[in-house]
C-alpha positions as semicolon CSV with decimal commas, in nm:
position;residue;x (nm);y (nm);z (nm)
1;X;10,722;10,415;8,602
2;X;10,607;10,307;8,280
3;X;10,824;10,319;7,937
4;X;10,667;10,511;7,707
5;X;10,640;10,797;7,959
6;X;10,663;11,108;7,702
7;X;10,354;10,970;7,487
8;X;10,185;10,941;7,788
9;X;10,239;11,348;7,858
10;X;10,128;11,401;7,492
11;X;9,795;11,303;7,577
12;X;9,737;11,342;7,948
13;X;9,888;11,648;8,205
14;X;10,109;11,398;8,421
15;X;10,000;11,559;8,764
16;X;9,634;11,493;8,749
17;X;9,611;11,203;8,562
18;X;9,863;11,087;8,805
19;X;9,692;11,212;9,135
20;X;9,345;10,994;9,004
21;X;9,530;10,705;8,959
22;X;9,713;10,709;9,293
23;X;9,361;10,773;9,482
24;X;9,235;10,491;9,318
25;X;9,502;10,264;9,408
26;X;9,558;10,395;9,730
27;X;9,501;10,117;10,023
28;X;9,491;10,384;10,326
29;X;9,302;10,683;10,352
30;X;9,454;11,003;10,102
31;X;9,466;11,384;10,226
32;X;9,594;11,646;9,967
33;X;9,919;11,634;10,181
34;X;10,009;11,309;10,091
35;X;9,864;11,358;9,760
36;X;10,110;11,622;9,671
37;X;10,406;11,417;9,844
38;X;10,324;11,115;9,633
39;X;10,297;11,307;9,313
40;X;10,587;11,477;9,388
41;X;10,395;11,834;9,395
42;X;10,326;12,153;9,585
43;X;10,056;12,175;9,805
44;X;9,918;12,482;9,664
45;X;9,891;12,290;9,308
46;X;9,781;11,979;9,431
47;X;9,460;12,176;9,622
48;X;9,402;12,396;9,344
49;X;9,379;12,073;9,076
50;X;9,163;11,851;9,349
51;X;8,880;12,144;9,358
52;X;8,854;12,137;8,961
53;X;8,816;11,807;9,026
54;X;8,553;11,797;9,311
55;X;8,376;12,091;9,028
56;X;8,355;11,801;8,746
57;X;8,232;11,579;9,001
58;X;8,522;11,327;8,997
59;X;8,635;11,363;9,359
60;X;8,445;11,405;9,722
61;X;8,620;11,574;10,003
62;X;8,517;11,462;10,344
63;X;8,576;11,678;10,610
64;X;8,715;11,500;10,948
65;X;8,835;11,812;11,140
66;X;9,114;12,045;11,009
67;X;9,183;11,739;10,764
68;X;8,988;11,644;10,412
69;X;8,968;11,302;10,357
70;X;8,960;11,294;9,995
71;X;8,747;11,010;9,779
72;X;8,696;10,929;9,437
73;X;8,331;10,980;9,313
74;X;8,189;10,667;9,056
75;X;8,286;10,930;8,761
76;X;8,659;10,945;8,900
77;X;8,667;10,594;8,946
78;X;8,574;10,540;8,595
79;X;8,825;10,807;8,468
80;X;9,111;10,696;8,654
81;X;9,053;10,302;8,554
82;X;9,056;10,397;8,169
83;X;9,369;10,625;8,222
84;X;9,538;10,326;8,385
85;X;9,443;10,145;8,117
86;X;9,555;10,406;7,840
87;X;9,863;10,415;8,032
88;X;9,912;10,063;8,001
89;X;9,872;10,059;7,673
90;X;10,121;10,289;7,594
């Protein structure tokens, strides 16, 4: 995805970092599902790392029957722009 890959890891878990990013850049709406299919991760994990985030305020699940919708919160839109851009930079 991007070359200096491991540097990236030194600084940032890839999972999270990587399940901001691809909310934020996501055209259609995102469920944990496809979250964790994106990312490449479990379900389980993917659920468990989304409600630390909705606890730091960074993400908003919006309930639409059995399915969250899930939606980035100013904060997490902030956060995931500057790791795209540390990413970048890298």
């Amino acid at each position: 995805m991007f070359k200096n890959k491991p540097i990236f890891n030194v600084f940032f878990r890839e999972k999270p970092a990587m399940m901001l990013v691809n909310l934020k850049n996501s055209k259609n709406e995102v469920y944990a599902s496809s979250l964790a299919k994106q990312i490449d991760c479990t379900y389980s994990h993917v659920v468990k790392i989304l409600q630390q985030m909705e606890d730091a305020d960074l993400i908003h699940f919006d309930k639409q029957g059995r399915l969250k919708l899930l939606t980035l919160t100013k904060k997490g839109t902030d956060v995931a722009d500057n790791i795209d851009k540390i990413r970048n930079l890298l």
